[in-house]
N, C-alpha and C positions, 0 to 999 in steps of 0.2 A: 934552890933549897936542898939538891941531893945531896953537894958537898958538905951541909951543916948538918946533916944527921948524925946523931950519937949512939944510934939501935945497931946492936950486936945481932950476928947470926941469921941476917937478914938476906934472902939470892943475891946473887950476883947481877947485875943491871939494876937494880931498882933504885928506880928515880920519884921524885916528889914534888906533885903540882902542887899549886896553891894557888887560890882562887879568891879574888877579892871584888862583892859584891854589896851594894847596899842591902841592910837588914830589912827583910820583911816585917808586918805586924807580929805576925806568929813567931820569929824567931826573937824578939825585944826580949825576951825574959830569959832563954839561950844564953845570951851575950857574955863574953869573957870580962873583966873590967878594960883591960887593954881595946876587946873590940866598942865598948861602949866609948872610951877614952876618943877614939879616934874617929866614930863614925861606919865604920864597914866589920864587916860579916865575913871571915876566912873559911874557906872549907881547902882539905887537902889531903890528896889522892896519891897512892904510894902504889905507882906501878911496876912490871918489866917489861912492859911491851914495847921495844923499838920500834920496832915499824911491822907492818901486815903487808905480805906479800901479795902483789899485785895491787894495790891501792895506793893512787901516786898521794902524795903529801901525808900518808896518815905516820909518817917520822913527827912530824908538829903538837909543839906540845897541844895547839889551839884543838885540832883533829881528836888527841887523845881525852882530852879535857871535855870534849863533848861525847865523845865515847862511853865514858864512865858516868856522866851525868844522863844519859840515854838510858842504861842501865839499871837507873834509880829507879823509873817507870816497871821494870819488870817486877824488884821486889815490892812498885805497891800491889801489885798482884798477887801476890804472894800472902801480903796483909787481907786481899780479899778470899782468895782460897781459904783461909783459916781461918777467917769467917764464916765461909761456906760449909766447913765443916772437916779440915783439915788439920785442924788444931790439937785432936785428941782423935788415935786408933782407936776402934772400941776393942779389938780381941787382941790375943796372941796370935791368934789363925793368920800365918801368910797371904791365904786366899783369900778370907773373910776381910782384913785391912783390903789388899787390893782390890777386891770391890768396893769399897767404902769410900777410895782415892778414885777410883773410876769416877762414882757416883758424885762424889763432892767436884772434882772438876768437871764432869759435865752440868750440876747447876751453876757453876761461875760462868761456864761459857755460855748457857741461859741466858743470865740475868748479863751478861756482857751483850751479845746477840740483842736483846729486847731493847738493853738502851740504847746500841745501834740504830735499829729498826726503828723504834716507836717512841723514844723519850728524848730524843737529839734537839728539839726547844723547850723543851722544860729546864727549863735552868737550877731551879734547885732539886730535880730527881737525876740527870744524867750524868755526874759526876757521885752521886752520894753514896754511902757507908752500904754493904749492904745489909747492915741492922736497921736503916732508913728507910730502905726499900722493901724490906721485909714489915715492918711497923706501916708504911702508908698504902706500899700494892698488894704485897703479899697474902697478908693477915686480911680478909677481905671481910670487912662485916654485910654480908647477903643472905638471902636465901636461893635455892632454886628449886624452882616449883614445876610442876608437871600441871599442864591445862591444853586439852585439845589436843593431842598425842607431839608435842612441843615444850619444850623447854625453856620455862624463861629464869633467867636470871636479875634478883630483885634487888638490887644495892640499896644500903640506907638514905635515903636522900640528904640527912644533916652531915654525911661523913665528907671533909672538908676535900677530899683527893676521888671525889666519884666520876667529875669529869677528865680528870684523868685517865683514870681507868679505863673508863668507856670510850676516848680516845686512844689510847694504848689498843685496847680489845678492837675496836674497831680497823686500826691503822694493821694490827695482825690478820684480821680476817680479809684484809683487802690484798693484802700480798699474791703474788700467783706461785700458784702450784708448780712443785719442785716436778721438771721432767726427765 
């Protein structure tokens, strides 16, 4: 595909994957008519990267092609960050943002961390939005009450993610102590 390119003012080396897969569910409405017409899903990747020193075979388009689709996992983090709270600086203040960026990536890597730890078989919390995770764990309807110089924490019992919770809470409290 590099030699069919018609884009002006583009570096020098760059070359053009193209990638042909069957269309998932979610991308059916995506579809070009051509890729309807035919059956398959094109994605294409417009690099300069010849080759990476010291890494035997990564010259291949196969190598580089997984390269750039490895990549795609970074920026959904990115989609999570600004969920997090990355999406909107609140001041001018240099400092004031940079704490703000401190604090929003350290709740992503929280909530990255927790589903590590404590939600890896829960199937629909360990991959989820963290708007999902905020609406089922987060947002926690309890109370905590003091009885007997003790602490309890009183979950609603109809709220449909309690065992969860208490599973999640549990699975944290059993961890051993950082030495």
């Amino acid at each position: 595909m590099t030699g069919l390119s018609t884009r002006e003012g583009w570096p020098e080396g760059m070359r053009l994957i193209v990638r042909r897969v069957r269309p998932s569910r979610r991308h059916l409405k995506k579809l070009t008519a051509f890729e309807k017409k035919t059956g398959w899903r094109y994605s294409i990747t417009a690099t300069n990267i010849r080759h990476m020193w010291g890494i035997a075979g990564s010259h291949q388009i196969q190598f580089l092609d997984a390269l750039h689709r490895d990549h795609a996992e970074v920026e959904d983090r990115i989609r999570t960050g600004k969920a997090m709270g990355l999406h909107n600086l609140p001041s001018q203040s240099w400092q004031i943002n940079a704490a703000w960026m401190l604090t929003a990536n350290l709740a992503a890597d929280l909530d990255a961390w927790l589903r590590l730890l404590t939600l890896h078989d829960s199937k629909d919390l360990a991959d989820a939005e963290p708007d999902t995770m905020r609406f089922r764990l987060y947002h926690l309807p309890a109370r905590l009450a003091k009885h007997a110089r003790r602490r309890w924490l009183r979950i609603e019992q109809t709220w449909p993610w309690a065992n969860t919770f208490t599973t999640c809470w549990n699975r944290l409290g059993a961890l051993p102590a950082v030495t």
